[in-house]
Legacy VTK file of the C-alpha trace (Angstrom):
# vtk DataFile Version 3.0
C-alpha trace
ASCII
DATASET POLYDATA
POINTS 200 float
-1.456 8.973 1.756
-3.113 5.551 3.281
-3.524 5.704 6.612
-6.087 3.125 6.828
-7.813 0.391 4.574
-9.877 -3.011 3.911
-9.760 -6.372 2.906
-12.909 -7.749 2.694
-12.236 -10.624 0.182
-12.689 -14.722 0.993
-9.500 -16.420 1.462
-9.856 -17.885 -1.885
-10.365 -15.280 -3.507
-7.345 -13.530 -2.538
-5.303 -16.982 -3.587
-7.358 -17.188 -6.980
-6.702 -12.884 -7.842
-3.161 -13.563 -6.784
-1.845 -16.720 -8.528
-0.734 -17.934 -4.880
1.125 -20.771 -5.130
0.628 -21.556 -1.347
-2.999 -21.678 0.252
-1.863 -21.935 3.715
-1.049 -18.432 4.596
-3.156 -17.095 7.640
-5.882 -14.489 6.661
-9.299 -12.997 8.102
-11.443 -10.587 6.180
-11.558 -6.875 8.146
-13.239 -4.256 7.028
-10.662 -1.669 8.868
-6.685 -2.496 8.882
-4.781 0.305 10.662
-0.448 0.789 10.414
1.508 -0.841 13.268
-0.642 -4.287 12.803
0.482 -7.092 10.809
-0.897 -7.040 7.376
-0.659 -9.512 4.259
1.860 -9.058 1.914
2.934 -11.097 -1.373
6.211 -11.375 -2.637
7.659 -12.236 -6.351
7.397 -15.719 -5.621
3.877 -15.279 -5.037
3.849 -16.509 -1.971
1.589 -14.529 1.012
3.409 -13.874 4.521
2.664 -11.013 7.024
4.923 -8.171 7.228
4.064 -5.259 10.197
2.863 -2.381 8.367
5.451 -0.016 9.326
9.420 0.687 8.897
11.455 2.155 11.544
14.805 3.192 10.765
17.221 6.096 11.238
16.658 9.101 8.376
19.635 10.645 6.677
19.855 13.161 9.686
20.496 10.332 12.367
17.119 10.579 13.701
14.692 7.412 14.120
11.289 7.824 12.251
8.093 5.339 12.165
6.845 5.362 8.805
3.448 3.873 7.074
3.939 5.262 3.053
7.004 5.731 1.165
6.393 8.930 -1.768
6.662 7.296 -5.040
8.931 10.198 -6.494
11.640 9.683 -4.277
11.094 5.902 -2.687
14.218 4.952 -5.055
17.019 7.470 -3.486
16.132 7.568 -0.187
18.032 5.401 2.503
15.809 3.597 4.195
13.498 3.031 1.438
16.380 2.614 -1.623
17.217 -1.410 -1.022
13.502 -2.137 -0.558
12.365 -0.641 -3.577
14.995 -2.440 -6.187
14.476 -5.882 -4.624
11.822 -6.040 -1.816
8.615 -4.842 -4.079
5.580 -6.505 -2.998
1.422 -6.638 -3.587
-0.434 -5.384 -0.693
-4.258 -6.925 -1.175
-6.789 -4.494 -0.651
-10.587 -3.854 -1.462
-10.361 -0.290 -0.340
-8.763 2.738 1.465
-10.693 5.395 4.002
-9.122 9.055 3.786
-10.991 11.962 5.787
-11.912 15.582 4.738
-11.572 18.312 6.495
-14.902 20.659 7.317
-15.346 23.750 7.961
-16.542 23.236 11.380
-13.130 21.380 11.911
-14.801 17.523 12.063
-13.203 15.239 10.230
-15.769 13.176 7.382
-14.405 9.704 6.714
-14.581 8.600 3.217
-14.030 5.390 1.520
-12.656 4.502 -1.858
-13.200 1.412 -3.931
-11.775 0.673 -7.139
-13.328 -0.719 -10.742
-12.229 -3.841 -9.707
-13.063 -5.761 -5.937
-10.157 -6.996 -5.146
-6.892 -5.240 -6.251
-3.192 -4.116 -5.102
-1.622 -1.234 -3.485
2.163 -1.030 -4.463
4.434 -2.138 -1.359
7.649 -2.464 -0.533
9.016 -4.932 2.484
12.664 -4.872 4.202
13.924 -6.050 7.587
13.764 -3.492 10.328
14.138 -3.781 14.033
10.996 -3.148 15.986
11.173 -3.112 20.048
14.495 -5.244 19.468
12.860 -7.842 17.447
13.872 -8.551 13.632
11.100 -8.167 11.640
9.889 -8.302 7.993
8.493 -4.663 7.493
6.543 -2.899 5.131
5.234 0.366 3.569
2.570 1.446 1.130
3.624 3.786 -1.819
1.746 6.801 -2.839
1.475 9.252 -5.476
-0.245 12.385 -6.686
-3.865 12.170 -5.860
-6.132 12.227 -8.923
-9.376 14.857 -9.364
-11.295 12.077 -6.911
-8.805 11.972 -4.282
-8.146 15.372 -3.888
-10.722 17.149 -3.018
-11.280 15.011 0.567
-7.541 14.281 1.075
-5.664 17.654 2.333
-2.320 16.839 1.490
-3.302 15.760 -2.303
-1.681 12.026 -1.761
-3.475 8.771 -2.521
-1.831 5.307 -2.788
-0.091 3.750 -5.494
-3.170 1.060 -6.976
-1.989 -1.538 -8.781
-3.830 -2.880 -12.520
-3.514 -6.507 -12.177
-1.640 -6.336 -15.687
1.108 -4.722 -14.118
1.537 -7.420 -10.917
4.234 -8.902 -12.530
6.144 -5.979 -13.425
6.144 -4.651 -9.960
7.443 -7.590 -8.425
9.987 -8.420 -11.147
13.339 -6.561 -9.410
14.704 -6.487 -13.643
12.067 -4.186 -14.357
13.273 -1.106 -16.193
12.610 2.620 -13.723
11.034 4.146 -16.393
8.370 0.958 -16.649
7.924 1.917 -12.535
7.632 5.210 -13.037
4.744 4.935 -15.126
3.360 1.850 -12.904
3.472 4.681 -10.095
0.997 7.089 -11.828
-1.917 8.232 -10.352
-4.990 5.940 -11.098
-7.351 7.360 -14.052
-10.080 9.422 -12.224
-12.912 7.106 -13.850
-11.552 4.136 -12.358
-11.805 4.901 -8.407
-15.223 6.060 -6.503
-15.647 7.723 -3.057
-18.427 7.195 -0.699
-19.252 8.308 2.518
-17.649 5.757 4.984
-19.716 3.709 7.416
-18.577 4.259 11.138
LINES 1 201
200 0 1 2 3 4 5 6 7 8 9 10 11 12 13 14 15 16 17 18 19 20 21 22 23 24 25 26 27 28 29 30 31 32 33 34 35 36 37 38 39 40 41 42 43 44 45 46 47 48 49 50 51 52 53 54 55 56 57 58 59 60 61 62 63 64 65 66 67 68 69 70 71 72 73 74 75 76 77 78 79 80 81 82 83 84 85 86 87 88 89 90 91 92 93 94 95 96 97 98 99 100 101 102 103 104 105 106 107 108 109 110 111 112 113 114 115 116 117 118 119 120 121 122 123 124 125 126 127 128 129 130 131 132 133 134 135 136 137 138 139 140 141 142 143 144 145 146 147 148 149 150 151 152 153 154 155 156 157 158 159 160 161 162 163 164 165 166 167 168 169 170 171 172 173 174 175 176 177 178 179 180 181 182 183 184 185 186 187 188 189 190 191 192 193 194 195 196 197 198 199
């Protein structure tokens, strides 16, 4: 799961990791981005735009849902994910996630995870949805297994899809084979991704 995360890097950074073609898009640094906020997205064009950082839509049952992450194993057959995922695959910049562990005295320890790399990419997809009758470019965050890091703070044993900057292109190229995604999707190496306790 992601539930919350950062994006500490300089604007030009971000345009330098990310081959943006376009150095106007509107960023500020935060340390703590949270769903239902506008958050920076970049498409196959490489171009940066916001998208809102969650997808409403009706579920197979006729019932409306708010979602934040889209599971990895099944983002390609379910409705309101399917479309998304074959042509609306996008980079979501990061420089870490928080997740919190359950004690046994029932608080709740905030953690924060940071990657080999600074500055790197969660997997996204982005699609049209209504939101309070607007039109609106929308937007989840895949995840996956967690890996022997993750799961020990993260109950549910989820951690987002992170992105090797090798494997941009391939995520945002819509021709790319399932089986290359699949194995894009994997849970990141255990050696590559480090938990700390989180600041509050």
């Amino acid at each position: 799961m992601c539930g919350r995360y950062k994006l500490s890097a300089r604007h030009e950074d971000v345009q330098k990791h990310f081959d943006l073609i376009d150095g106007k898009f509107t960023y500020e640094p935060q340390q703590e981005i949270f769903p239902g906020t506008e958050i920076l997205a970049i498409n196959r064009e490489h171009r940066a735009s916001r998208i809102f950082w969650t997808i409403e839509d009706r579920d197979y049952k006729g019932v409306m849902r708010k979602v934040i992450n889209a599971k990895s194993e099944t983002v390609h057959f379910v409705p309101m994910f399917r479309e998304a995922f074959k042509s609306g695959r996008v980079l979501i910049p990061a420089t870490g996630f928080f997740e919190w562990k359950d004690t046994p005295d029932k608080r709740k320890e905030k953690y924060e995870f940071e990657f080999d790399e600074p500055l790197f990419a969660f997997a996204g997809i982005s699609r049209e949805c209504e939101i309070k009758g607007e039109a609106r470019e929308c937007g989840v965050i895949l995840t996956t297994e967690a890996n022997d890091v993750v799961r020990p703070i993260h109950a549910k044993n989820r951690m987002p899809v992170i992105l090797h900057k090798y494997d941009y292109e391939k995520w945002l190229d819509p021709e790319t084979p399932a089986g290359e995604l699949k194995k894009i999707m994997q849970p990141l190496p255990n050696d590559e991704i480090h938990a700390k306790p989180a600041e509050e």
